[in-house]
N, C-alpha and C positions, 0 to 999 in steps of 0.2 A: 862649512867650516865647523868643526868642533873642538870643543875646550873644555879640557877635564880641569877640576879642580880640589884641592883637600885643605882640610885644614889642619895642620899638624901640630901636637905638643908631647915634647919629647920622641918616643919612637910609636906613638899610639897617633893612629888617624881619627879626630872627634869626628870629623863631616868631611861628606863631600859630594860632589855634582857634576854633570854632563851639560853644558849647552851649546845647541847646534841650530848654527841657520843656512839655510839657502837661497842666497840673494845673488841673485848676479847681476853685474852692471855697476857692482861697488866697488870701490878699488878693497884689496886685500885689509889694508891699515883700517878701512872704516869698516870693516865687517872683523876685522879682529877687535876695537873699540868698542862695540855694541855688544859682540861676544863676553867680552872680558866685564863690560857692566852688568850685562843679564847672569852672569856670573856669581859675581859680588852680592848682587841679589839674589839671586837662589841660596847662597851661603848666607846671608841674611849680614853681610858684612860692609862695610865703608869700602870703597874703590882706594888704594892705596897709592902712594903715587910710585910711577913710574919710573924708573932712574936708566941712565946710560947703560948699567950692568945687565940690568932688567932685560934692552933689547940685544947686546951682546951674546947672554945666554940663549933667549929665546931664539936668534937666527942660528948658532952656531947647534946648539943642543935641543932643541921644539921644546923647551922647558923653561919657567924661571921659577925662584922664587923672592918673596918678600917676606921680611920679618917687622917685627914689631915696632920700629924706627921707624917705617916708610906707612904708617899709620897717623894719621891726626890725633888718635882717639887711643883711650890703652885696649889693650888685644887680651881675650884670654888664651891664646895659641901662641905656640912659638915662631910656627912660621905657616905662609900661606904659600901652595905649589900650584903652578899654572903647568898644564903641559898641554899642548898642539897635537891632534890626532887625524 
């Protein structure tokens, strides 16, 4: 699995990251999970939480994103883009 990641504000990309594992024997959810944390950490960012819409887009378009609201913490980025490759 691999998961690309950026981190956007306004139309300018500050960061961004590639992490990929190969595990098998995991179901798809806990190897998306681990991806999406090792993520968050490459980007050097809080895991944001997840919402209904979150997995709506991700099944229907391999992409979501999250913005500033679904943060604990304030963001300096507008929003953060997950995409499935």
């Amino acid at each position: 699995m691999i998961l690309h990641g950026k981190l956007i504000k306004g139309t300018k990309t500050l960061k961004e990251a590639l992490v990929e594992k190969s595990e098998e024997g995991i179901s798809f959810r806990d190897a998306l999970e681990e991806c999406f944390i090792d993520l968050c950490k490459e980007l050097d960012i809080q895991v944001p939480i997840w919402l209904g819409k979150n997995t709506t887009e991700f099944v229907n378009y391999r992409r979501t994103f999250f913005d500033g609201d679904q943060f604990m913490e304030k963001v300096s980025f507008d929003r953060f883009e997950v995409r499935f490759e």
